[in-house]
N, C-alpha and C positions, 0 to 999 in steps of 0.2 A: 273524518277529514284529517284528523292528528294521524292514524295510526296509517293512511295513503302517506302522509309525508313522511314518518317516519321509514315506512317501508321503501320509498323512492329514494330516499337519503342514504338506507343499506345499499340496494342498488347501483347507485352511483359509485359510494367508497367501496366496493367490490370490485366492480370494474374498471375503478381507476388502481387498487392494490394490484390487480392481476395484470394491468398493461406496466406497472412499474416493477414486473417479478421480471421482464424481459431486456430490461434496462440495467440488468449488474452492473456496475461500473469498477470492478475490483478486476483490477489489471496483473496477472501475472504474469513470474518471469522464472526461468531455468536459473536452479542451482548451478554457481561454475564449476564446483568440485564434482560434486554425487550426480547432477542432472537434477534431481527431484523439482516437482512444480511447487512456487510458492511465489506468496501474495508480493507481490514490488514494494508494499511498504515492510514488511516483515525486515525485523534487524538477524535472526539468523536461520538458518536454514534446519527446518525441523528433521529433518534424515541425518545430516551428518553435522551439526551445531556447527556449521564454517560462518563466520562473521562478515552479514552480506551488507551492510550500511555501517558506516560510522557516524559520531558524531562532533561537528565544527567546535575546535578548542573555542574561536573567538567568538561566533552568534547561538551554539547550542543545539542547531538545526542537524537532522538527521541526511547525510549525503553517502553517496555510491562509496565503499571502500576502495575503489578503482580509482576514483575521483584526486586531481593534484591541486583542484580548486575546489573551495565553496563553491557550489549553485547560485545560492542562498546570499551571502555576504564579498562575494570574490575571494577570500583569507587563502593563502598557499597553505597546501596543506602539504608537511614534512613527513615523507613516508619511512617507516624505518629498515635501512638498509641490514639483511642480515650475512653476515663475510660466511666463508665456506672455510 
């Protein structure tokens, strides 16, 4: 009787691991430099190391380098202007 339960309890957590292999939930996004595919939380881009998230002086939090606000905490974020 142990070794039916045991066996039905593989069972189960097999079939629940392999319905949760179709569920990735890692969301990616194009490099804007190189194109290369990479993960959305990823801070830089493994093809050409361009700096794809920064992070908030005032809460710490990881936001879009694009970004002129926190997400996160609303903080204006100061981008720095480079002259020619």
């Amino acid at each position: 009787m142990l070794l039916l339960s045991v066996l039905l309890l593989v069972i189960v957590l097999h079939l629940f691991c392999r319905s949760r292999q179709g569920q990735n939930s890692t969301v990616e996004e194009q490099c804007r430099r190189c194109g290369k595919t990479v993960a959305a939380d990823d801070l830089l881009c493994n093809g050409c190391h361009t700096l794809l998230q920064n992070h908030c002086p005032t809460c710490g939090r990881a936001k879009g380098a694009e970004h002129h606000f926190c997400p996160w905490c609303g903080a204006e974020q100061f981008m720095e202007q480079h002259h020619a």
